[in-house]
Short mmCIF file of the C-alpha atoms (twelve columns), coordinates in Angstrom:
data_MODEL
# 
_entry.id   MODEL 
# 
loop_
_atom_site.group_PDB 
_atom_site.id 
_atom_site.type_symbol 
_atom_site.label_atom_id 
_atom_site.label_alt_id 
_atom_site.label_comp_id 
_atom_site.label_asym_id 
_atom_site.label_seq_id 
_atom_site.Cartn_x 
_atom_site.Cartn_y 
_atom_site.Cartn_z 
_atom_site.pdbx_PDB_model_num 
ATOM 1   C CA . UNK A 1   0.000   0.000  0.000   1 
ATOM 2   C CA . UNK A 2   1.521   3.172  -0.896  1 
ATOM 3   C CA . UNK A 3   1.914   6.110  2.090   1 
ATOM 4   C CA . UNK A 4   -0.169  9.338  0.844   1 
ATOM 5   C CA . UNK A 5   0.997   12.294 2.478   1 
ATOM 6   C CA . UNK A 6   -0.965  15.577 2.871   1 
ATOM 7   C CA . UNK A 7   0.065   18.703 1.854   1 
ATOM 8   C CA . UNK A 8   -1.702  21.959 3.267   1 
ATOM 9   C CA . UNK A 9   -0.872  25.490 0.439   1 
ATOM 10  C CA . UNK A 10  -1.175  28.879 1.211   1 
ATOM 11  C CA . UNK A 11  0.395   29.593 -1.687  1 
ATOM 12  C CA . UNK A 12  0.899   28.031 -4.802  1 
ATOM 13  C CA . UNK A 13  4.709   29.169 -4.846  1 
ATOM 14  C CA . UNK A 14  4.934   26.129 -2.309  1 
ATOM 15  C CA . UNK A 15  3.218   23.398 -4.699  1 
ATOM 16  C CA . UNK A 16  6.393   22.942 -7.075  1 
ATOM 17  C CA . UNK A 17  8.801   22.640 -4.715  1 
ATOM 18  C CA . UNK A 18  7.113   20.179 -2.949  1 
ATOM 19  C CA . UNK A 19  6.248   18.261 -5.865  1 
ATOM 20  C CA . UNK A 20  9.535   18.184 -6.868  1 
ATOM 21  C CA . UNK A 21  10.978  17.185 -3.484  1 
ATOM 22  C CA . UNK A 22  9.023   14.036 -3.517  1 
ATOM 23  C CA . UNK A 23  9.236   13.006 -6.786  1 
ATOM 24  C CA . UNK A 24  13.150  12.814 -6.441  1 
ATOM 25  C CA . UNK A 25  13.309  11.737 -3.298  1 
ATOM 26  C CA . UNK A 26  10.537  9.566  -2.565  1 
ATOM 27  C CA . UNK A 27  8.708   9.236  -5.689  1 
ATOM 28  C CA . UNK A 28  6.386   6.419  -4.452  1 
ATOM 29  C CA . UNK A 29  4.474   8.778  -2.110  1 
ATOM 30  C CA . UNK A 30  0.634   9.754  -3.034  1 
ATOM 31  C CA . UNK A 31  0.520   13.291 -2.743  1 
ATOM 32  C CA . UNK A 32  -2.710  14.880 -1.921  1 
ATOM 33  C CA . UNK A 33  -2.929  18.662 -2.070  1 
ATOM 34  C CA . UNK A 34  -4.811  20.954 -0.098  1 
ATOM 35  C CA . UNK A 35  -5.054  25.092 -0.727  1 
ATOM 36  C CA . UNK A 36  -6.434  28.282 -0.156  1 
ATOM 37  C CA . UNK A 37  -4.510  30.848 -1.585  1 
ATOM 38  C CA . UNK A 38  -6.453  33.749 0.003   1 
ATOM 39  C CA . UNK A 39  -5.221  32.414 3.869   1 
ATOM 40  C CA . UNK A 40  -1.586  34.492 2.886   1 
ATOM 41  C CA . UNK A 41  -3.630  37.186 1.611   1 
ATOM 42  C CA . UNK A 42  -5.371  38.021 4.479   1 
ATOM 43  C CA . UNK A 43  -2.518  37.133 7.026   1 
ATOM 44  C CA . UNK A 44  -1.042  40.655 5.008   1 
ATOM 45  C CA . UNK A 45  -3.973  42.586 4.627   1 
ATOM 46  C CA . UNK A 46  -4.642  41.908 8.505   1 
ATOM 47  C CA . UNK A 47  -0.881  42.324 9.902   1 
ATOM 48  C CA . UNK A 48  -0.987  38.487 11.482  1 
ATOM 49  C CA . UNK A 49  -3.484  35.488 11.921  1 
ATOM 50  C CA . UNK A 50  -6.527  35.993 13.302  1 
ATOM 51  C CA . UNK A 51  -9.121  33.566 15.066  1 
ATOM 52  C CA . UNK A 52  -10.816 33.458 11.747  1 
ATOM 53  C CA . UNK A 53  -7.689  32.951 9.809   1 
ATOM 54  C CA . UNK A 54  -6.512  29.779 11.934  1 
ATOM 55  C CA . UNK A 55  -9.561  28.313 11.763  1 
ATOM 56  C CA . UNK A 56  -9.607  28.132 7.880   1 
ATOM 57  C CA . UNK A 57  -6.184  27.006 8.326   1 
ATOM 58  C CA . UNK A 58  -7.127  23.992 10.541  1 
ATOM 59  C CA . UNK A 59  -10.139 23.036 8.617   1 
ATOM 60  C CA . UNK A 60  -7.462  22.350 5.661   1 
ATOM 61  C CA . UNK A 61  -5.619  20.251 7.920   1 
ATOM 62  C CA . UNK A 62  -8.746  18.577 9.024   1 
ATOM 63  C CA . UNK A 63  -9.802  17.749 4.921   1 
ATOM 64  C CA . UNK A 64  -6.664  16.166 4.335   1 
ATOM 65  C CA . UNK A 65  -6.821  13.919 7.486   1 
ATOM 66  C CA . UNK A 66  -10.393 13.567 6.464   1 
ATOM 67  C CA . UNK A 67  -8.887  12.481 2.588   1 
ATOM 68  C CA . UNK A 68  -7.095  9.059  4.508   1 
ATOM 69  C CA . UNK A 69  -3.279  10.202 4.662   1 
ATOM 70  C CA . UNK A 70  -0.689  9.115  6.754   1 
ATOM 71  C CA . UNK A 71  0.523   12.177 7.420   1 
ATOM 72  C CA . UNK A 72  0.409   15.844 6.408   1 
ATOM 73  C CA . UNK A 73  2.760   18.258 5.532   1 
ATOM 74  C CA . UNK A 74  1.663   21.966 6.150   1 
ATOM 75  C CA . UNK A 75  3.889   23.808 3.815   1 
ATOM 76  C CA . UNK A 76  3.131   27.370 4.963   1 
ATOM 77  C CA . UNK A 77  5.517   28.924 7.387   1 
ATOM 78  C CA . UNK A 78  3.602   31.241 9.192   1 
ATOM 79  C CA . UNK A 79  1.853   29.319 10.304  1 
ATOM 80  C CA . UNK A 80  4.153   27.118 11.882  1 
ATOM 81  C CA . UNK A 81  3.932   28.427 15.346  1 
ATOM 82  C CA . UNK A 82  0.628   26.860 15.605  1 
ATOM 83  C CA . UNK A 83  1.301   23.351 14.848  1 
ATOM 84  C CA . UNK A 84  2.222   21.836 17.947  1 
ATOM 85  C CA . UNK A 85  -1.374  22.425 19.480  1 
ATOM 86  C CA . UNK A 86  -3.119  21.131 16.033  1 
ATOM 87  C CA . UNK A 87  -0.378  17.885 16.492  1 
ATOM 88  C CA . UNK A 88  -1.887  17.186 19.614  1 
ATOM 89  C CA . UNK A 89  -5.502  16.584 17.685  1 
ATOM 90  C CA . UNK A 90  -4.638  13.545 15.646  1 
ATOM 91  C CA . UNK A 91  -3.260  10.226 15.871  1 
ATOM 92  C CA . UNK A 92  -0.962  10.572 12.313  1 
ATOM 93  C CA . UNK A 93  2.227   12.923 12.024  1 
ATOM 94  C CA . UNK A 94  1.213   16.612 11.175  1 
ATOM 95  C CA . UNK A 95  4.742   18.629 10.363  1 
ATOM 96  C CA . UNK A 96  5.629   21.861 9.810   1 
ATOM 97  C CA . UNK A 97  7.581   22.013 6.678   1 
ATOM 98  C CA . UNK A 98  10.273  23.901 8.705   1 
ATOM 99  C CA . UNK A 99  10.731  22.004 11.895  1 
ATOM 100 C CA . UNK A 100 13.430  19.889 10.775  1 
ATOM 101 C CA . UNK A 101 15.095  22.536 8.913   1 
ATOM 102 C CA . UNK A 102 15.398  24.736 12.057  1 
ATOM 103 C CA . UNK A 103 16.216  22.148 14.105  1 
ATOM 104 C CA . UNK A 104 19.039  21.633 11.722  1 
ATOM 105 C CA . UNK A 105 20.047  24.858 11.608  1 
ATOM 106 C CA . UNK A 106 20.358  25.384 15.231  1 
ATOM 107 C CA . UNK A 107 22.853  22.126 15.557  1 
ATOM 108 C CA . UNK A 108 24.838  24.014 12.565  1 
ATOM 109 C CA . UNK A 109 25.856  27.026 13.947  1 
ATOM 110 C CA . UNK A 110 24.972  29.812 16.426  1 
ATOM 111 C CA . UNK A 111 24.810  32.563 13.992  1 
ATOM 112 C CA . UNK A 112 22.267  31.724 12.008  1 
ATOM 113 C CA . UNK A 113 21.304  33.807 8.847   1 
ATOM 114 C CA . UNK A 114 17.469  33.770 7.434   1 
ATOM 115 C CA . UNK A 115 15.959  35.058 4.720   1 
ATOM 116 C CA . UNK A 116 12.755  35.698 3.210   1 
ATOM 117 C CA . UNK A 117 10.678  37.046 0.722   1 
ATOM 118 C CA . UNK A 118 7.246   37.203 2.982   1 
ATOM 119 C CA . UNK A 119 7.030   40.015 5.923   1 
ATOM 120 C CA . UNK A 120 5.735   38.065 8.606   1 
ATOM 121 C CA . UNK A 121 7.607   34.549 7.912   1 
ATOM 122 C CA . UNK A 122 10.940  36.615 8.411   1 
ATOM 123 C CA . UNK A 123 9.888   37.225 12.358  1 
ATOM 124 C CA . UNK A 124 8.479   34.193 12.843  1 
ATOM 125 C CA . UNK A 125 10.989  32.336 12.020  1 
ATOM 126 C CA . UNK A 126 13.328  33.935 13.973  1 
ATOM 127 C CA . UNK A 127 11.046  33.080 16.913  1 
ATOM 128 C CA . UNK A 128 11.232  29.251 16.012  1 
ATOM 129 C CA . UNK A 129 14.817  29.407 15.725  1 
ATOM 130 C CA . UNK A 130 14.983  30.744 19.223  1 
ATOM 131 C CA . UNK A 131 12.842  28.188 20.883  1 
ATOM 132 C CA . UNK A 132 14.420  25.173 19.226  1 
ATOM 133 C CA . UNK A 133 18.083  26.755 20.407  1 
ATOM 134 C CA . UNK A 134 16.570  27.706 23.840  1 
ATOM 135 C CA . UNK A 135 14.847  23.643 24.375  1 
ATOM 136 C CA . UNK A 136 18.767  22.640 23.507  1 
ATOM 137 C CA . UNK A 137 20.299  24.506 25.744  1 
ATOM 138 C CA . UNK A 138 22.158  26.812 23.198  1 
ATOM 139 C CA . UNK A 139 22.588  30.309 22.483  1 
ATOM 140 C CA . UNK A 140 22.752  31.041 19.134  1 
ATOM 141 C CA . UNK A 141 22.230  34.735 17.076  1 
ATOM 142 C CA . UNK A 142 19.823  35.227 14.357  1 
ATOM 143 C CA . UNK A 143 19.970  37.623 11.542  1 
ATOM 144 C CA . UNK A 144 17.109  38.187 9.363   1 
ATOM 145 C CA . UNK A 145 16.774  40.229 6.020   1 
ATOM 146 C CA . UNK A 146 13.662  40.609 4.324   1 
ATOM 147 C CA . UNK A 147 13.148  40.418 0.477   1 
ATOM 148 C CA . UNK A 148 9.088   41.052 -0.070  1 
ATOM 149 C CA . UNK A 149 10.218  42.355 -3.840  1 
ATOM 150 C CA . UNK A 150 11.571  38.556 -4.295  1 
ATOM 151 C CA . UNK A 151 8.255   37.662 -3.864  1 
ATOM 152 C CA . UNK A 152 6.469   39.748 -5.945  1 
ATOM 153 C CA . UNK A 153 8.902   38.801 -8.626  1 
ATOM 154 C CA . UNK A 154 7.947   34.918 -8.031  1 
ATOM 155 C CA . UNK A 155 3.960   35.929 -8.505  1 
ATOM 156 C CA . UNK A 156 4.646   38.397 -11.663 1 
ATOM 157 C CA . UNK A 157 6.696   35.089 -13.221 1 
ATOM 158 C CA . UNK A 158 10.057  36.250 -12.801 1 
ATOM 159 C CA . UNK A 159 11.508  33.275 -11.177 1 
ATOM 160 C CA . UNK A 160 15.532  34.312 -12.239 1 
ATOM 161 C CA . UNK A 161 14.727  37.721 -10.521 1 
ATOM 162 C CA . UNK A 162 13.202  36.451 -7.401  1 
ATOM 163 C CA . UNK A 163 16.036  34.143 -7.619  1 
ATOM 164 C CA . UNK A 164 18.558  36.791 -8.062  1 
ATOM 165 C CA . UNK A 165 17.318  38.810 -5.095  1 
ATOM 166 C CA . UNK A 166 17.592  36.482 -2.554  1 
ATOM 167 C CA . UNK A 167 20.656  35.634 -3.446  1 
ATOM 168 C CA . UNK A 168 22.139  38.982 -3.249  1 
ATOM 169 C CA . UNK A 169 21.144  39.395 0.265   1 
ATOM 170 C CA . UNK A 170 21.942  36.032 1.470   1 
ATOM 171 C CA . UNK A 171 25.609  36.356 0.260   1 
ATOM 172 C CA . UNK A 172 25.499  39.439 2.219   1 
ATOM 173 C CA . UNK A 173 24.274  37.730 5.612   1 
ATOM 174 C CA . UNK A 174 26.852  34.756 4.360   1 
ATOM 175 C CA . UNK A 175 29.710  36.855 5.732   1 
ATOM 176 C CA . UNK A 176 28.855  36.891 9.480   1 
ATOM 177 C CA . UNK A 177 26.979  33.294 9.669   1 
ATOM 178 C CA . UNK A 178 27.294  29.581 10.756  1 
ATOM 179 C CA . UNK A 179 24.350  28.468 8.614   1 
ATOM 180 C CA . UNK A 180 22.358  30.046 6.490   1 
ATOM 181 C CA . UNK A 181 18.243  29.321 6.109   1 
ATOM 182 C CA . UNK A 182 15.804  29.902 3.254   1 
ATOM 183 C CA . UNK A 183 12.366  30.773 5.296   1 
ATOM 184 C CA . UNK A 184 9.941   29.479 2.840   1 
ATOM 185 C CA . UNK A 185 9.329   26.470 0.755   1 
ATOM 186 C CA . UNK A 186 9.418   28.781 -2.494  1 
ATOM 187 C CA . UNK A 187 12.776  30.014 -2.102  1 
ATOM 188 C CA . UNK A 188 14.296  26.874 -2.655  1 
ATOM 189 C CA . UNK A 189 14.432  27.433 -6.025  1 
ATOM 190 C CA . UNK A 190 17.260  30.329 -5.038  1 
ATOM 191 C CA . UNK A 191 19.684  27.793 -3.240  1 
ATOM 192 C CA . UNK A 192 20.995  26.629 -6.074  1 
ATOM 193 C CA . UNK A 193 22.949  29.503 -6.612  1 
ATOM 194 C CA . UNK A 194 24.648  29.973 -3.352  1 
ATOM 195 C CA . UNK A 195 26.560  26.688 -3.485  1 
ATOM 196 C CA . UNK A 196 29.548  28.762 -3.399  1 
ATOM 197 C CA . UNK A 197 29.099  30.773 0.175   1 
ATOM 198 C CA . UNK A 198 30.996  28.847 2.020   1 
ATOM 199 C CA . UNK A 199 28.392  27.654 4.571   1 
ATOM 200 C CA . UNK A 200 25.617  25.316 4.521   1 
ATOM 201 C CA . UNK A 201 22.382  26.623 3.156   1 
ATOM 202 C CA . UNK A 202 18.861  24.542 4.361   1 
ATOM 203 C CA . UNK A 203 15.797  24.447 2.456   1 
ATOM 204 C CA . UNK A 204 12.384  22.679 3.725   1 
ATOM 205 C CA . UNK A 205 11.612  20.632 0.861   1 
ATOM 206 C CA . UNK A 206 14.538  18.089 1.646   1 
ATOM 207 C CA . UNK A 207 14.407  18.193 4.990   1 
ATOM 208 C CA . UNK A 208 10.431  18.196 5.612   1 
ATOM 209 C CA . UNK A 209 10.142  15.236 3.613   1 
ATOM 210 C CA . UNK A 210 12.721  13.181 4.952   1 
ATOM 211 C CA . UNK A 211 11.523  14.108 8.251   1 
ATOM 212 C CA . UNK A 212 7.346   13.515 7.225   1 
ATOM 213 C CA . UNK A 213 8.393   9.913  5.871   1 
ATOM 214 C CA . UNK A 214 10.520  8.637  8.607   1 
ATOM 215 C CA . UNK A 215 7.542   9.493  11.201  1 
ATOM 216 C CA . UNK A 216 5.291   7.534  9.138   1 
ATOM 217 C CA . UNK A 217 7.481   4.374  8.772   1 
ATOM 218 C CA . UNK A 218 8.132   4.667  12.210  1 
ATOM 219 C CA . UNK A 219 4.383   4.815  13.440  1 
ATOM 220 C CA . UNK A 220 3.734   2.029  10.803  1 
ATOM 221 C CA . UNK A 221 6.892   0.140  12.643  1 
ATOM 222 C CA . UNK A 222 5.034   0.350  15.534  1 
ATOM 223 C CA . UNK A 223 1.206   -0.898 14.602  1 
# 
């Protein structure tokens, strides 16, 4: 039986990425996707998430529990400070796409560089950083830098120019880091051209899935 594996969208930047990730890597996952593209919009237009806006969030979650996975994926970082109280609600694994990166990132190095192209994933990310380095018992710096044009470049289909931007600023961050991190699932796209910077440079896609499919061979271990 093959494992199908959720994935929640707030954007559809994040569906390639992901697509990709498994198909190279673990091409004999069933992929079921999940989006509503207006859930980023109105984290902007209202400066954060909002009763209202989790809700719709969680009642994506709950459709692709609902659609028989064995585990979901929820590939929007902003959301990712919320996960560990939806975890608690089921029974099957239910991952941030980041958790594993930052994790990662935090045994790497204690200055840690992030970038990203979306205003609010730049702070919370930095947050997540901090509490994964404060449960370990380490003290580690965090540098963030911002790149919303990136993202508009992505959505007006200028991939090389969102590419270009984040790159520019994460060379710049390169010079006084341990590790460098990529905040969202559609900047992966970027890392390619940084494999010169001298550091390591994490992206979710890899890591999230890695982490997603060990969880569910372990639970299956266990049944």
């Amino acid at each position: 039986m093959k494992t199908r594996i959720g994935l929640v969208h707030a954007t559809m930047n994040s569906v390639s990425p992901m697509l990709e990730a498994f198909r190279t890597h673990y091409p004999e996952a069933e992929l079921v996707n999940l989006m509503d593209e207006g859930l980023l919009l109105a984290v902007n237009e209202k400066g954060g998430i909002t009763p209202e806006i989790l809700q719709r969030f969680e009642d994506l979650v709950q459709k692709a529990v609902d659609s028989g996975t064995d585990g979901v994926l929820l590939s929007c970082s902003v959301f990712s400070p919320y996960v560990p109280a939806i975890q608690k609600k089921y029974a099957i694994p239910i991952l941030s796409v980041d958790e594993a990166m930052l994790a990662r990132a935090v045994l790497l190095g204690e200055r840690i560089g992030v970038v990203a192209t979306v205003v609010t994933a730049g702070p919370t990310t930095k947050g997540l950083l901090e509490q994964f380095a404060q449960a370990s018992g380490k003290a580690v710096r965090v540098d963030v830098e911002i790149v919303p044009e990136a993202f508009e470049a992505l959505k007006k289909g200028d991939p090389e120019q969102h590419n270009r931007l984040i790159q520019e600023r994460a060379k710049r961050l390169a010079e006084n880091a341990d590790v460098l991190v990529l905040a969202q699932i559609s900047m992966a796209r970027a890392a390619a051209g940084l494999n010169e910077i001298g550091i390591p440079v994490l992206t979710s896609p890899l890591t999230s899935t890695s982490s997603i499919m060990e969880q569910i061979r372990a639970r299956k271990g266990l049944e």
